[in-house]
Backbone as JSON Lines, residues from 0, in Angstrom:
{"i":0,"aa":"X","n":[-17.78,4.99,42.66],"ca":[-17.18,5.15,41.34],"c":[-17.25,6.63,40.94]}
{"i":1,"aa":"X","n":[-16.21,7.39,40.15],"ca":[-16.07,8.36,39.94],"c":[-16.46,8.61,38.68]}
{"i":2,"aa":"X","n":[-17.43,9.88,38.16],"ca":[-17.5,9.91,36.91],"c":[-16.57,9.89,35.76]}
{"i":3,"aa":"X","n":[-15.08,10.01,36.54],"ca":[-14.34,9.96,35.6],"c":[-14.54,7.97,35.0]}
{"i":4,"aa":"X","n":[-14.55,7.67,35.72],"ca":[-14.41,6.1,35.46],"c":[-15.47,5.44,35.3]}
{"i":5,"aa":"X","n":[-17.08,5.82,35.26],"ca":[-18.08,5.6,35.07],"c":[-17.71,4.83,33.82]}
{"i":6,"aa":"X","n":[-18.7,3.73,33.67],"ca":[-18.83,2.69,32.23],"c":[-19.34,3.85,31.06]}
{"i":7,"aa":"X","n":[-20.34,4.67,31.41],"ca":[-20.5,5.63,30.04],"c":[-19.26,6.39,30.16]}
{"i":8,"aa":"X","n":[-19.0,7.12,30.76],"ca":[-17.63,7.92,30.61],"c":[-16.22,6.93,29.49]}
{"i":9,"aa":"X","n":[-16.17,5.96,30.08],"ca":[-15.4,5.05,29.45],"c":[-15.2,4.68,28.04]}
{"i":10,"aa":"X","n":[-17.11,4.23,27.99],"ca":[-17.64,4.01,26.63],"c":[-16.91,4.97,25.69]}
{"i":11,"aa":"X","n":[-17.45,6.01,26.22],"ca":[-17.26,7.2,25.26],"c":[-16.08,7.34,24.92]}
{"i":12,"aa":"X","n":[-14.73,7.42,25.46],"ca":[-13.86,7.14,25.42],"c":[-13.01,6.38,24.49]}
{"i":13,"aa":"X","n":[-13.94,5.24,24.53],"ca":[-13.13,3.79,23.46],"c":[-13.96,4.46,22.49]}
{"i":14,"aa":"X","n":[-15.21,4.92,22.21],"ca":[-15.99,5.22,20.73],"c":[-15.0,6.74,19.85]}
{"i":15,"aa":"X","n":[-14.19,7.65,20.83],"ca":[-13.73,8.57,20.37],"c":[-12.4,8.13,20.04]}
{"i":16,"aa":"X","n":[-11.53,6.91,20.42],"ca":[-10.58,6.43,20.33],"c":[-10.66,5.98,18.6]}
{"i":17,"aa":"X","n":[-11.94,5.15,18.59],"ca":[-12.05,4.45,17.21],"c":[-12.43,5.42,16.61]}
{"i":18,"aa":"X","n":[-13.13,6.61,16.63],"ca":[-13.07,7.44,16.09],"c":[-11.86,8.26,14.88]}
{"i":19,"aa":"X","n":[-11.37,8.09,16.38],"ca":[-9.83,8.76,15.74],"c":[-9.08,7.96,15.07]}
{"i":20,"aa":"X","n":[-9.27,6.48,14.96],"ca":[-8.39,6.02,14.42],"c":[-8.48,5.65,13.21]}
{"i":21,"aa":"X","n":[-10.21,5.7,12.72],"ca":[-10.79,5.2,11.25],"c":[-10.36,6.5,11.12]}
{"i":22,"aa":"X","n":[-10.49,7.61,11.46],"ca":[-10.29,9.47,10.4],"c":[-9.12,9.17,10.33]}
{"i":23,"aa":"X","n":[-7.86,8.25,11.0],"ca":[-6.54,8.69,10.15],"c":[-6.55,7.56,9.64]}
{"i":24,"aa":"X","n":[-7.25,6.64,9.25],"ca":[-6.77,5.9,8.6],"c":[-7.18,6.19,7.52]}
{"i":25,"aa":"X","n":[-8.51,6.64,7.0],"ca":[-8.67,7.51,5.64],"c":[-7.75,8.29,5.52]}
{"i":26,"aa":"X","n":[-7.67,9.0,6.5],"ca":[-6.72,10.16,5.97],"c":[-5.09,10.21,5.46]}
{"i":27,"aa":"X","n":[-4.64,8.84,6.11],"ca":[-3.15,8.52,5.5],"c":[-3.46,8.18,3.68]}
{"i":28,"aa":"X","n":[-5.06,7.28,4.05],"ca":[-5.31,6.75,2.13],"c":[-5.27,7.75,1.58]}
{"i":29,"aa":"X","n":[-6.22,8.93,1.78],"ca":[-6.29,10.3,0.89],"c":[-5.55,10.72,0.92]}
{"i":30,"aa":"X","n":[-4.79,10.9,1.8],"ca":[-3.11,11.75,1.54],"c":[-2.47,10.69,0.3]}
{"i":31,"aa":"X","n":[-2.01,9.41,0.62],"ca":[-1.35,8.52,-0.28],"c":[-1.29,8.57,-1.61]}
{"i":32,"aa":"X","n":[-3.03,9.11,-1.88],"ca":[-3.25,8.84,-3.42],"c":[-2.27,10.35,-4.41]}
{"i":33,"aa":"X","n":[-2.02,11.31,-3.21],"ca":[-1.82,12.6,-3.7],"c":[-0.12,12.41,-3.68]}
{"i":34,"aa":"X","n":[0.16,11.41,-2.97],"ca":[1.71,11.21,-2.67],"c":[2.09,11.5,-1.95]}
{"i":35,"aa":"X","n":[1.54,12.28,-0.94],"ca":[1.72,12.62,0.91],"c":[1.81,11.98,1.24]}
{"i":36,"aa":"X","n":[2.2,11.97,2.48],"ca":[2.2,11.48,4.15],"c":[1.36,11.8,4.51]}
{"i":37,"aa":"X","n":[0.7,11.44,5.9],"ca":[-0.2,12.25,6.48],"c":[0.25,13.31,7.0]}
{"i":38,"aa":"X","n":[1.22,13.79,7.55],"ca":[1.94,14.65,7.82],"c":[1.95,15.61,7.46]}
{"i":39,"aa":"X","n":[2.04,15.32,5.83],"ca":[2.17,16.45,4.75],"c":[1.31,16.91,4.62]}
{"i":40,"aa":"X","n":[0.2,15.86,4.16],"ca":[-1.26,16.51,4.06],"c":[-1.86,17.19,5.34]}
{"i":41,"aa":"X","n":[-1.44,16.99,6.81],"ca":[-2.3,18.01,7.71],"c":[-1.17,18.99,8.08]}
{"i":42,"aa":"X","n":[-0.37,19.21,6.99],"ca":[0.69,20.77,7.0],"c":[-0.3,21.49,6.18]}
{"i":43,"aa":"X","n":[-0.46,21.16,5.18],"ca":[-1.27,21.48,3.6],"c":[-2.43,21.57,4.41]}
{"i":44,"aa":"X","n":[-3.04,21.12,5.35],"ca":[-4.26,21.09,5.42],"c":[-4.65,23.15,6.7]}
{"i":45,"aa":"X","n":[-3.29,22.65,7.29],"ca":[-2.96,23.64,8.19],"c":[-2.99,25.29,7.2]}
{"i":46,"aa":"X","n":[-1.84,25.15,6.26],"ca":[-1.8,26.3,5.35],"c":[-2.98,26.82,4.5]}
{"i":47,"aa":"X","n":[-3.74,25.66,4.64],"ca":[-5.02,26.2,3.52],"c":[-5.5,27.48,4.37]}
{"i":48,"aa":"X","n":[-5.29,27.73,5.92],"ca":[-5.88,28.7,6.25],"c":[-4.99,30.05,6.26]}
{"i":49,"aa":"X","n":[-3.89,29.72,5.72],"ca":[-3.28,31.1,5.85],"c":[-1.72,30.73,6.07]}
{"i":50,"aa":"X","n":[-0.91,31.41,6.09],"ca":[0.8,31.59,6.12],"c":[0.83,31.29,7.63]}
{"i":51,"aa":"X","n":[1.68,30.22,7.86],"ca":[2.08,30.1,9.6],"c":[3.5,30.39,9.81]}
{"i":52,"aa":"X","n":[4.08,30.6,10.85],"ca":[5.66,30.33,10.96],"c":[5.56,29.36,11.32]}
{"i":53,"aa":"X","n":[7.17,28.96,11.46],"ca":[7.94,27.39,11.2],"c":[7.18,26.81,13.09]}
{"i":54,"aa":"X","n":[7.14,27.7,14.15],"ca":[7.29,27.47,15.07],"c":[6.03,27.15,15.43]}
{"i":55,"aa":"X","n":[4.93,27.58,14.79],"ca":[3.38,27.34,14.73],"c":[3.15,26.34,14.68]}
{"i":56,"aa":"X","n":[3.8,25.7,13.05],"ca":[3.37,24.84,12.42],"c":[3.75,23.68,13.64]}
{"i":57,"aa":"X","n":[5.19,23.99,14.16],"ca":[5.72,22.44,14.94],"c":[4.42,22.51,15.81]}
{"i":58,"aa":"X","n":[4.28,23.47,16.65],"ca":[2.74,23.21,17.73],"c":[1.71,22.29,17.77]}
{"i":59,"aa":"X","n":[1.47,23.12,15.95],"ca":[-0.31,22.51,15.68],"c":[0.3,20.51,15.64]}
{"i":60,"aa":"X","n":[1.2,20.71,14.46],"ca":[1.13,19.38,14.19],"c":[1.61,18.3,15.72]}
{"i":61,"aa":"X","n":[2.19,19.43,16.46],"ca":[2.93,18.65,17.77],"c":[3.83,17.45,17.83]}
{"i":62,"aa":"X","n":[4.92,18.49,16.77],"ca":[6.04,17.53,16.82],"c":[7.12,18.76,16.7]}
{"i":63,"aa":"X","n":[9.07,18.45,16.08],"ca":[9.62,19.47,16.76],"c":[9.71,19.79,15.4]}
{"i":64,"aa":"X","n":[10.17,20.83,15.96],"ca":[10.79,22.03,14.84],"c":[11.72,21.75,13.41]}
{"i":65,"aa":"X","n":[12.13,20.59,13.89],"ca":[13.17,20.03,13.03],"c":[12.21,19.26,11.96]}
{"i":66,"aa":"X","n":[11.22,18.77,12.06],"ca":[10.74,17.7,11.32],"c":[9.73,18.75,10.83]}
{"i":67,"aa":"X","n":[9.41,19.6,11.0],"ca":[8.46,20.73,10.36],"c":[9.73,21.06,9.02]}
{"i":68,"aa":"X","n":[10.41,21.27,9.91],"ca":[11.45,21.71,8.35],"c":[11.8,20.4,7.14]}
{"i":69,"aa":"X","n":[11.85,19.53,7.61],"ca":[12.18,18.01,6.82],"c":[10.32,18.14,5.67]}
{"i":70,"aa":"X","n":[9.55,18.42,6.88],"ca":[8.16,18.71,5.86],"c":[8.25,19.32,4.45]}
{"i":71,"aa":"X","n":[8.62,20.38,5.29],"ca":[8.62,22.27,4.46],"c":[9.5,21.46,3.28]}
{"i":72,"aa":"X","n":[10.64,20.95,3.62],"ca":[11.73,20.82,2.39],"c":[10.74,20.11,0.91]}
{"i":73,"aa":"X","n":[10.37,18.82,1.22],"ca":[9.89,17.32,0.64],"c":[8.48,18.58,-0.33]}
{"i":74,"aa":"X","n":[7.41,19.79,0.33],"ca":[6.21,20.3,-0.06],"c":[7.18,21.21,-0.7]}
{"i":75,"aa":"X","n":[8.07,21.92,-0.57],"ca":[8.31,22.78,-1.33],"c":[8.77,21.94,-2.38]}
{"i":76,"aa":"X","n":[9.62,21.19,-2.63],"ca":[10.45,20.57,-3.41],"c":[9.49,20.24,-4.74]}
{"i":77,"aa":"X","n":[8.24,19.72,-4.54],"ca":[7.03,19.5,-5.32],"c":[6.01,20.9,-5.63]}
{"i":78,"aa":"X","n":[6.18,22.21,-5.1],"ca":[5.47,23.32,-5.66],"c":[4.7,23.51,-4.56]}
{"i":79,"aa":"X","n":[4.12,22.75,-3.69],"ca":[2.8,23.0,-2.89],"c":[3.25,24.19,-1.89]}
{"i":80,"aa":"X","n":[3.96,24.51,-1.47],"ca":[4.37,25.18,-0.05],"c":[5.76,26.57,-1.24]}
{"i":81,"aa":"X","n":[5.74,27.29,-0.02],"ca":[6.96,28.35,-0.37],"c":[7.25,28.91,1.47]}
{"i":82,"aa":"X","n":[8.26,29.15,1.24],"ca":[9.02,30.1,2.62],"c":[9.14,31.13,2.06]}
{"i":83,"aa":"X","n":[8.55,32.01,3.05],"ca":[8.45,33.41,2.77],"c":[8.87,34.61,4.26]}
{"i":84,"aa":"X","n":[9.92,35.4,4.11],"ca":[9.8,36.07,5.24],"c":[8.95,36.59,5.69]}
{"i":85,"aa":"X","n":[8.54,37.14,6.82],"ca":[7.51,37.37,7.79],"c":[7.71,38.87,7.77]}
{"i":86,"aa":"X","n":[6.61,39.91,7.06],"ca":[7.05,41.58,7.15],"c":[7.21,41.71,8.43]}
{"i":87,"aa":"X","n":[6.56,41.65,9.14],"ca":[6.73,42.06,10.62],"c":[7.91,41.89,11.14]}
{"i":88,"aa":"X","n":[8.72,40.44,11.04],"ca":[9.86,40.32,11.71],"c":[10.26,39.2,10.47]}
{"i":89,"aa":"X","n":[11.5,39.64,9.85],"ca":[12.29,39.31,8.62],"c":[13.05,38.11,8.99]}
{"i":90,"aa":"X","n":[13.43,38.09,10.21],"ca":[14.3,36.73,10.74],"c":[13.51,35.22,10.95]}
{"i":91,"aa":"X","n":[11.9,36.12,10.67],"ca":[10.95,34.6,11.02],"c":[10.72,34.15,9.54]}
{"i":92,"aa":"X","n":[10.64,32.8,9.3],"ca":[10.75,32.86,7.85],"c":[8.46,32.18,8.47]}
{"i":93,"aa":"X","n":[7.87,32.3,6.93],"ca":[6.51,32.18,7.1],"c":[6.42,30.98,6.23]}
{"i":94,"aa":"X","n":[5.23,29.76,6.21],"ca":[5.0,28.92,5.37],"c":[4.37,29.21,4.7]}
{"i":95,"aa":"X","n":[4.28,29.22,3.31],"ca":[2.41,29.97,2.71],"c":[2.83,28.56,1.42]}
{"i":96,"aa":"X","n":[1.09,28.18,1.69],"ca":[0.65,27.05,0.25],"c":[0.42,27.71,-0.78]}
{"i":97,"aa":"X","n":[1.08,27.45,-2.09],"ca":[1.14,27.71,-3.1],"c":[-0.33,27.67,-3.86]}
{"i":98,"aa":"X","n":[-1.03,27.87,-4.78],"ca":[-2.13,27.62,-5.47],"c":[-2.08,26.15,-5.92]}
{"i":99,"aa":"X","n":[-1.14,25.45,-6.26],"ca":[-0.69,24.16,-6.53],"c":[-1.27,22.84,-4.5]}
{"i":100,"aa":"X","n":[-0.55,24.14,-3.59],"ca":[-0.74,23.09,-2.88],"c":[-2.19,23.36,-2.2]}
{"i":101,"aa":"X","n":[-3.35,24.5,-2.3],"ca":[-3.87,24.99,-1.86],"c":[-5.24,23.84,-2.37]}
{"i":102,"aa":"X","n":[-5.19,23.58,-3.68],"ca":[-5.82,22.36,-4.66],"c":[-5.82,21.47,-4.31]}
{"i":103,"aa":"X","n":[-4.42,21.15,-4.03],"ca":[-4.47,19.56,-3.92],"c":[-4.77,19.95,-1.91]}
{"i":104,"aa":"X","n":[-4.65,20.76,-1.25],"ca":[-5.25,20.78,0.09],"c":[-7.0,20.51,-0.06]}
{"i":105,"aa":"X","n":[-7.51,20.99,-1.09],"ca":[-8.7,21.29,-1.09],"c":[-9.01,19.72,-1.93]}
{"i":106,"aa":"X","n":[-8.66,19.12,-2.68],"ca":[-9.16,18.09,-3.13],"c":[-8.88,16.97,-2.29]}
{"i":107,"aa":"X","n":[-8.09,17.02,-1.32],"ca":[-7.74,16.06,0.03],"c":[-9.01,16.1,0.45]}
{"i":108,"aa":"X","n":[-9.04,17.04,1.24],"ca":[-10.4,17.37,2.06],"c":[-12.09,16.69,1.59]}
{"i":109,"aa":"X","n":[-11.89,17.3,0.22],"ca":[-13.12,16.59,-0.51],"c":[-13.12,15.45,-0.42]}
{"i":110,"aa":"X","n":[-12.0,14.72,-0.76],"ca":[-11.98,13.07,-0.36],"c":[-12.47,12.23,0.7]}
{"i":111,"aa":"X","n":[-12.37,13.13,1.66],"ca":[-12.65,12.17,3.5],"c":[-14.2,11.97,3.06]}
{"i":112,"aa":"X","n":[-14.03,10.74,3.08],"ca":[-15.77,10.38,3.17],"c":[-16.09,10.07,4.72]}
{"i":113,"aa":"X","n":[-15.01,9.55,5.49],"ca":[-15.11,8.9,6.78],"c":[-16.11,9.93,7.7]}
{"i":114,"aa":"X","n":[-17.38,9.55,8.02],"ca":[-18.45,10.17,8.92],"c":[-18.83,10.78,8.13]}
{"i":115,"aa":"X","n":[-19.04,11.32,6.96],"ca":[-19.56,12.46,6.39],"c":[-21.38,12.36,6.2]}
{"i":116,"aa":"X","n":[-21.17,10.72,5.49],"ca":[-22.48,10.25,5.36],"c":[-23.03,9.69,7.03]}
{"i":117,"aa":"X","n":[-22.73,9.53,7.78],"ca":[-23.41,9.2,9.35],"c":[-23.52,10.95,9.5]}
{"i":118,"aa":"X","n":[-23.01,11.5,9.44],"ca":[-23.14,12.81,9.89],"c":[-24.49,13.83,9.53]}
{"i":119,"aa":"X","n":[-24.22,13.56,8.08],"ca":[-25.38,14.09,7.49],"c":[-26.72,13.29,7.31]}
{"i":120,"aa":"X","n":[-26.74,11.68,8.05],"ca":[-28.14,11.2,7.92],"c":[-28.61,11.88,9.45]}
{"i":121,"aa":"X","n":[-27.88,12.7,10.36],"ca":[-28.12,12.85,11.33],"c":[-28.88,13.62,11.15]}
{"i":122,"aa":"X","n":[-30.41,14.66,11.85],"ca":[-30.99,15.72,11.82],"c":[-29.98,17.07,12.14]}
{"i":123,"aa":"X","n":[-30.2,18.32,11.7],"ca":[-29.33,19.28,11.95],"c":[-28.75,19.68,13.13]}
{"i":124,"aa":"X","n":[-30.19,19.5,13.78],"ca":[-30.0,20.08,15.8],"c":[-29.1,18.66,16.3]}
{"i":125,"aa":"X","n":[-28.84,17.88,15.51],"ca":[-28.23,16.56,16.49],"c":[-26.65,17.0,15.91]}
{"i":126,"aa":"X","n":[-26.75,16.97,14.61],"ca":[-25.15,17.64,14.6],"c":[-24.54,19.27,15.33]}
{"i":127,"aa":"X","n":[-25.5,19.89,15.31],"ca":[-25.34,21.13,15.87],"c":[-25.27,20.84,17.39]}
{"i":128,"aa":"X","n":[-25.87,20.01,17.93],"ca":[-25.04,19.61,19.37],"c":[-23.85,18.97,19.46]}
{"i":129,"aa":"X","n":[-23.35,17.92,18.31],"ca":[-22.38,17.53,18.62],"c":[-21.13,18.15,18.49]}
{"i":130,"aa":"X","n":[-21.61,19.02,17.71],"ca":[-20.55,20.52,17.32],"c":[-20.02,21.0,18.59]}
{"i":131,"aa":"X","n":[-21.43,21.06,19.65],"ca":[-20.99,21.83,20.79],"c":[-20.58,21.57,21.72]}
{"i":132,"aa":"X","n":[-20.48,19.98,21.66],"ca":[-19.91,19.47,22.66],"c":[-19.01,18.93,22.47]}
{"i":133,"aa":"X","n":[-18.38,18.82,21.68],"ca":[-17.17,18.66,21.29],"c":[-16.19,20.06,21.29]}
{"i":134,"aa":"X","n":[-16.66,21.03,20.77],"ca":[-16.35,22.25,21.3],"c":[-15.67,22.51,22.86]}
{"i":135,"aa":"X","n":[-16.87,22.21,23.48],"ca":[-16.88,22.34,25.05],"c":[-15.87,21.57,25.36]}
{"i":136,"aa":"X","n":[-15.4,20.24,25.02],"ca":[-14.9,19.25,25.52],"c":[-13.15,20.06,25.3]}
{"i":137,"aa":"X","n":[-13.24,20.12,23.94],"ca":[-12.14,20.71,23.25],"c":[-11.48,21.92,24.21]}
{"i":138,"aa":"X","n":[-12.65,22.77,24.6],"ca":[-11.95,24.38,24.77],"c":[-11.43,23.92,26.54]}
């Protein structure tokens, strides 16, 4: 048997699966209450760190280009988001969150309770490993 297919390898696997699937399922509720999508909210969640272009944004969220713009339209339309040209190169247009959407990015966030409390009954060095191996796994 190969470690890829090992029963712990596996385990782990189905536990990061359910993982992922309780964080979006909060996360569609917390978006909902704000009137998002989830979509919307991990655009908003994306911009809280700064102005992206249109072509970024399709990446992170990993979908196309076209539906980044269907986004952009629905967040601007409500205040949260603005298009802004790009100084560097004027033909790229930039996304930047408004102070309106930067709030309601930041009061999303506050909302996720999902793991927060397992996380923090954990000791520090146990989260600070899982930081890193998830890291590792990630990079």
């Amino acid at each position: 048997m190969t470690l890829a297919r090992s029963p712990l390898t596996l385990e782990v696997i189905d536990l990061i699966g359910t993982m992922v699937s309780r964080f979006y399922g909060e996360y569609e509720a917390a978006a909902a209450v704000h009137r998002l999508s989830g979509s919307q909210a991990r655009l908003l969640a994306l911009l809280s760190h700064g102005p992206l272009p249109m072509r970024r944004i399709a990446e992170q969220l990993k979908c196309e280009p076209s539906n980044v713009t269907g986004l952009v339209d629905r967040l601007e339309a409500r205040g949260l988001v603005q298009r802004r040209p790009d100084p560097a190169d004027r033909r790229v247009k930039l996304v930047v969150a408004t102070d309106a959407g930067r709030s309601t990015a930041g009061q999303l966030h506050a909302s996720l309770d999902f793991a927060r409390e397992p996380l923090a009954a954990l000791p520090e060095q146990d989260r600070a490993l899982l930081r890193d191996l998830l890291r590792r796994i990630l990079s």
